[in-house]
C-alpha positions in Angstrom: 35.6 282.4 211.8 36.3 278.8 210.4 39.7 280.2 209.2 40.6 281.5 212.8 39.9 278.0 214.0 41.5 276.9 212.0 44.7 278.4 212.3 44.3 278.0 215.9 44.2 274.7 216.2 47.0 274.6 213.8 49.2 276.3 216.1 48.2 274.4 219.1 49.2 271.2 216.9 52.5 272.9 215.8 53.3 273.6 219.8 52.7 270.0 220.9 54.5 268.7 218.0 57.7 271.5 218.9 57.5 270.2 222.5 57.5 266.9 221.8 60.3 267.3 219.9 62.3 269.2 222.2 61.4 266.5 224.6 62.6 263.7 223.1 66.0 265.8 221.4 66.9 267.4 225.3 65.0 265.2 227.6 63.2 267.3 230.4 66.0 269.6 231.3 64.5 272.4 229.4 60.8 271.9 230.8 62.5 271.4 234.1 64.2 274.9 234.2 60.8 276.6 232.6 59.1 274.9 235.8 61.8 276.0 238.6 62.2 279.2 236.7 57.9 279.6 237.0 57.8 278.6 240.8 60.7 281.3 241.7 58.4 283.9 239.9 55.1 282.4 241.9 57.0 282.8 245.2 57.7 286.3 244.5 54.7 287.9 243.4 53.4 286.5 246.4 56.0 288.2 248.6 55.5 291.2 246.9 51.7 290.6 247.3 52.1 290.7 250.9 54.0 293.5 251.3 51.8 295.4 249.0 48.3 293.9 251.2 50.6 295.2 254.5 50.9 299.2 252.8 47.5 298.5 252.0 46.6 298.0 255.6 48.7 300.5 256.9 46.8 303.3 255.1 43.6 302.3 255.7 44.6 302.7 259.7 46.1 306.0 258.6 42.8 307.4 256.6 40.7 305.7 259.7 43.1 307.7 262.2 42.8 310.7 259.4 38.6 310.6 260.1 38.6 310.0 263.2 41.0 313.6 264.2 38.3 315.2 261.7 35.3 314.3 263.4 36.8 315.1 266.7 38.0 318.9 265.4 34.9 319.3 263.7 33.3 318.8 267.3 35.6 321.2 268.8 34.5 323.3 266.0 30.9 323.1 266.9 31.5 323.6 270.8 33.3 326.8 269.7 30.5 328.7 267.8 27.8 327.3 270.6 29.8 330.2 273.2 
């Protein structure tokens, strides 16, 4: 266990040390990109996430529709065998 942390606080060191370094080599263009390129992404998964919540929707009213029809045959059903 002590070697795990260890090692992972080791590599956290190693990645603030790389970004630093990048940093002060390229300025912030690079974390600049990595932040427009991350927002992009953000904006669509949640356009996607509403179109998905919309299907979503759409089939519930569907299967509510679906229930609905087989309640009302089953009642036909039943009116039938009383004759």
């Amino acid at each position: 266990m002590c070697r795990f942390i260890k090692r992972l606080i080791c590599l956290i060191l190693i990645l603030v040390i790389a970004g630093l370094v990048i940093a002060l080599l390229r300025g912030g263009e690079p974390f600049r990109k990595l932040g427009e390129k991350s927002e992009h992404l953000g904006r669509t998964i949640r356009r996607k996430s509403e179109d998905i919540a919309k299907e979503a929707d759409k089939l519930k009213q569907t299967r509510e529709v679906i229930e609905k029809q087989k309640k009302e045959i089953e009642r036909l059903k039943e009116k039938l065998r009383g004759r």
